[in-house]
N, C-alpha and C positions, 0 to 999 in steps of 0.2 A: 556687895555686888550681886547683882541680879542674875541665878544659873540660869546659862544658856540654853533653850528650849531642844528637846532630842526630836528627830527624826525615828519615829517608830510606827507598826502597822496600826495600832490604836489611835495615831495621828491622822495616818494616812484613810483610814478607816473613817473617821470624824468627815475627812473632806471628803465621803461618798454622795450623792445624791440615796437617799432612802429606798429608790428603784431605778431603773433605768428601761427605757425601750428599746432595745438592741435591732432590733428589723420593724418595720412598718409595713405590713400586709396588704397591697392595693386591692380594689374591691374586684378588680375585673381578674387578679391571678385565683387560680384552681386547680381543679385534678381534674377536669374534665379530658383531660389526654392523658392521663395514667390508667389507664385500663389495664394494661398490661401487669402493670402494678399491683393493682385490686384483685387482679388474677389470681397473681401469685400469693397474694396474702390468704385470699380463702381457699388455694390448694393448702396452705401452710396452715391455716387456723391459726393464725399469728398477723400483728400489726406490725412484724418487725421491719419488714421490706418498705413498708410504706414512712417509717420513721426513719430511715436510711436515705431515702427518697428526698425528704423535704429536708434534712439535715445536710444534702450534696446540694440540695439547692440554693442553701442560705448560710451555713456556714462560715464563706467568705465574707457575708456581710456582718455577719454578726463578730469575726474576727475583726475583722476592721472597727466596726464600732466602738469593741474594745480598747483597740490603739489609738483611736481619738482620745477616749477617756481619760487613758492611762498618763498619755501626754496634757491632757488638762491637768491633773493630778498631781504632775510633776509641775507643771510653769505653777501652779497655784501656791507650793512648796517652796520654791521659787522665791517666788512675786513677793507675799504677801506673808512669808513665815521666813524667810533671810536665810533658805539653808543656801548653801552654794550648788552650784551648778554639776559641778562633778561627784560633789557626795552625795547628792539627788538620785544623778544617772546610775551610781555606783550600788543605794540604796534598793534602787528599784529591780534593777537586772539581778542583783543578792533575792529579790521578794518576787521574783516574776510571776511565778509559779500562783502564789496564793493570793496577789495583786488581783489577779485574773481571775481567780476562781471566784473570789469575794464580789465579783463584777457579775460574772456569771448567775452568782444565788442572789442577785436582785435584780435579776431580768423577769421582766412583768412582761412580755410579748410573748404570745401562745400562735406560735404561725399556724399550725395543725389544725389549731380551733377556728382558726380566720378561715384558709384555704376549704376545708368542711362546710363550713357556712356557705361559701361562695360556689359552692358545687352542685351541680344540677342532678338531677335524679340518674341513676343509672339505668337504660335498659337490660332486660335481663332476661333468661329463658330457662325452663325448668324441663328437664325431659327426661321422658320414661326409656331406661336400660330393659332388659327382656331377654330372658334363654334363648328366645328365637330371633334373635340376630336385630332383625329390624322388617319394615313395609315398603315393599319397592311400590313401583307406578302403577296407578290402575290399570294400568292397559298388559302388562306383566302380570300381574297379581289373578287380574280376569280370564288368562288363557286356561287357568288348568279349574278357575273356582275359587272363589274366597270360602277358608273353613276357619271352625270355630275353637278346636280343640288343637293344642301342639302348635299357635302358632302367633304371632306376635300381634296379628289382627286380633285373634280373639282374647288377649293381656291389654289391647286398647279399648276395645270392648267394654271391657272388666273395670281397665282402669277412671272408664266417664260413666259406669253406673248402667251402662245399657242392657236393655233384656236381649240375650241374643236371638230367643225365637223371635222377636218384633224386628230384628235387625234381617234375620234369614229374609222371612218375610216378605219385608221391603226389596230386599235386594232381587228377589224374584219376582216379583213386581216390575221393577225397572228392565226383566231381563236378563239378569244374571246367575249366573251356574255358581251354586254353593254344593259342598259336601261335607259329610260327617255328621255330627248331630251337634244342633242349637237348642240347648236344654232352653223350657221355659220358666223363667227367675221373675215371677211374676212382684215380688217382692220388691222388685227395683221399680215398677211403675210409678211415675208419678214421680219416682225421686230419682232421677237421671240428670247427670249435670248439664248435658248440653240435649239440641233437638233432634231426633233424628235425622228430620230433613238438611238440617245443616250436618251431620254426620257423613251424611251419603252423598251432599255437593262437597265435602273434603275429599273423600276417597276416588271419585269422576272425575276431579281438579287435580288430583297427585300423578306430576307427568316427570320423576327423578325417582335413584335408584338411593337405598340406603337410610328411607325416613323413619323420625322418633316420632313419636307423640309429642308436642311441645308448647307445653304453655308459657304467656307470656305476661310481662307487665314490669315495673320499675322499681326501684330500690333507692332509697335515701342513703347514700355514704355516710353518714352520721351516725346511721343505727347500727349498718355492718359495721363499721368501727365499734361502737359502743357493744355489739355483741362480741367483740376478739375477732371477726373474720369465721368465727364459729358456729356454723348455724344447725339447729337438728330438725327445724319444720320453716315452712313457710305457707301463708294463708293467703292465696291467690281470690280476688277481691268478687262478686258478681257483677258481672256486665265485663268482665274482662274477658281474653277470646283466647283460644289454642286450638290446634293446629296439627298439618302434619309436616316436619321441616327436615330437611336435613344438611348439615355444616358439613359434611365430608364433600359433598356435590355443588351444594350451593341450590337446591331446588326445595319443592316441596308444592303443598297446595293452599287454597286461598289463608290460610290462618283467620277463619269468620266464624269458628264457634264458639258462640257466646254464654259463656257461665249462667247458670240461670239458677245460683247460689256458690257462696264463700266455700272454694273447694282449699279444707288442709293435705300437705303433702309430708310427708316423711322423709328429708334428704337421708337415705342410707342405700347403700346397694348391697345386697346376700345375692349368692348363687348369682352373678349377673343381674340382679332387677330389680328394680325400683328406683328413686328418684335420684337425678343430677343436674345442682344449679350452677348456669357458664354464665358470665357478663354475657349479653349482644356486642362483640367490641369490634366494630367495622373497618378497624387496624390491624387486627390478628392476621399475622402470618400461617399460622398453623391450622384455622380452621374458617370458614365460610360464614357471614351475618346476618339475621335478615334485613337490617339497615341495609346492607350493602346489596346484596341480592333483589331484596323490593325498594329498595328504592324510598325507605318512609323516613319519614320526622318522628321522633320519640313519641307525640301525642299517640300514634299507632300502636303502643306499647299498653295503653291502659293508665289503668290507677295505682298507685301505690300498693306493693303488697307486703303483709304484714312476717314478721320472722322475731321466730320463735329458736332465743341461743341455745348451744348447748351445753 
C-alpha cells in the first residue's frame, strides 16, 4: 500500500513560486511630497524615517498579498495533493509564522527603488551661518554705512571671493557711507565667484530683515539616499545663482548672482559659521521658501549640484 503523502513546509515550500511581487509601484507615485521627510532624514543622517515612510505606506498591501498567497497554498494542498481541509487550516496557523516569512524572502519588489526613480529633483538652498547674526535690508544696513570688519556683510564678502577694497569702492561710487577699513586682497581679482555689479543690485534689492547668503539649485533623491542623508560638501554648479534670502521673514533680494565658476562648500558649522543645507520645501510649517515666497517653478533653482558623503 502506497504511504500516504505528509503535509510538511518542504511540501509547502515546493508549491512556492521562486519569487513573488508583493506591491506593484505605479509610475506616477513618489516622494515628491515628502519633504518633510527628506528633512528629517538629513537632520538624522540616517535613511531611517524615510524606510518607515514607505513601509506605512505599503505595508498593508504587501500584507494582503501575502494572504492571497497563503490561501492559494492552502486550496492547492487541497485541490490537488488530497490533504483535508481541516488539517490544511490546522497546518498552516501551526506554520504561520515561517509561511509568511518564507513569502517575504522572495519578494523581488524594491518599492524604494521605484518611488526614487519616479522622483523629481529636489530644490534646495545652502546658506551661510556667521558670528554676526545675519544682513538686514539695504535701506537699514545704509543708515549708519556698510563696514567690512565685525560684520556678516563683510563674512559675505569673504564668503563669494570679493576684494573688499573693489566692493568699498563701488559702493561709494553709488553713494554710499562705508566705514572701517576695506583691506585691499588684490589676490582675489580675477577669481571672484560672482560679479560685482550683480553683488551690489543684490544688496539695493534686499528689502527684509534677518538675510543669509544663499545659494541655490537641486538635488537628486537618489544620491542623498545613496549618500545615508550624510553629506560633508556640496559643489554648487557655474551658471547657477545665490542670493540674499531669508526663511524666518520670507524676503530677501533678487537671487541673480550668477556663479561664474563651480563653487565647493563645506556643510559644517564651528563658532556659528559656515555652511547649512535645508530642502526649499514650500510645505514647511516652520520656516519660509523661496518657491513659496517668489513664486517660481524648480527650473529657478538651477542645475544639479554635486555632493560629496561623509
Amino acid at each position: 500500500m502506497e504511504e500516504k503523502e505528509r503535509l510538511t513546509m518542504e511540501l509547502v515550500k515546493s508549491l512556492m513560486d521562486k519569487t513573488y511581487t508583493l506591491v506593484w509601484v505605479d509610475y506616477n507615485d513618489n516622494l515628491d511630497n515628502c519633504r518633510d521627510t527628506i528633512q528629517k532624514c538629513l537632520e538624522e543622517r540616517s535613511c531611517e524615517s524615510l524606510w518607515e515612510k514607505v513601509d506605512e505606506w505599503y505595508n498593508d498591501a504587501e500584507w494582503e498579498a501575502v494572504r492571497e498567497i497563503v490561501s492559494k497554498l492552502k486550496d492547492e494542498c487541497i485541490r490537488f495533493h488530497d490533504f483535508g481541509e481541516e488539517e490544511v487550516d490546522k497546518f498552516f496557523e501551526e506554520h504561520e509564522d515561517e509561511i509568511r516569512e518564507e513569502i517575504y524572502d522572495r519578494n523581488d519588489s524594491d518599492t524604494l527603488k521605484e518611488l526614487l526613480k519616479n522622483t523629481d529633483d529636489v530644490p534646495v538652498r545652502v546658506e551661510m551661518l556667521s558670528n554676526y547674526d545675519c544682513i538686514n535690508s539695504n535701506w537699514l544696513e545704509s543708515q549708519e554705512g556698510y563696514r567690512y570688519k565685525e560684520s556678516y556683510f563683510g563674512d559675505m564678502v569673504d564668503a563669494l571671493n570679493l576684494n573688499p577694497a573693489r566692493v568699498k569702492r563701488m559702493l561709494v561710487e553709488k553713494g554710499y557711507t562705508v566705514y572701517g577699513r576695506f583691506p585691499d586682497k588684490k589676490y582675489r581679482d580675477g577669481k571672484e565667484q560672482v560679479s560685482y555689479e550683480q553683488f551690489y543690485r543684490e544688496l539695493i534689492n534686499s528689502c527684509c530683515g534677518a538675510n543669509l547668503l544663499t545659494y541655490i539649485g537641486k538635488v537628486s533623491l537618489q544620491e542623498l539616499y545613496d549618500a545615508g542623508f550624510s553629506l560633508k560638501e556640496v559643489i554648487i554648479p557655474k551658471g547657477n545663482c545665490c542670493g540674499i534670502f531669508s526663511s524666518m521673514y520670507g524676503g530677501g533680494s533678487l537671487l541673480e548672482m550668477e556663479l561664474r565658476k563651480d563653487v565647493r562648500l563645506k556643510l559644517e558649522v564651528r563658532d556659528y559659521h559656515g555652511f547649512r543645507f535645508r530642502l526649499d520645501n514650500e510645505k514647511s510649517k516652520y520656516e519660509c521658501s523661496i518657491k513659496h515666497v517668489y513664486g517660481v517653478c524648480d527650473s529657478f533653482f538651477g542645475e544639479r549640484i554635486g555632493l560629496v558623503a561623509s
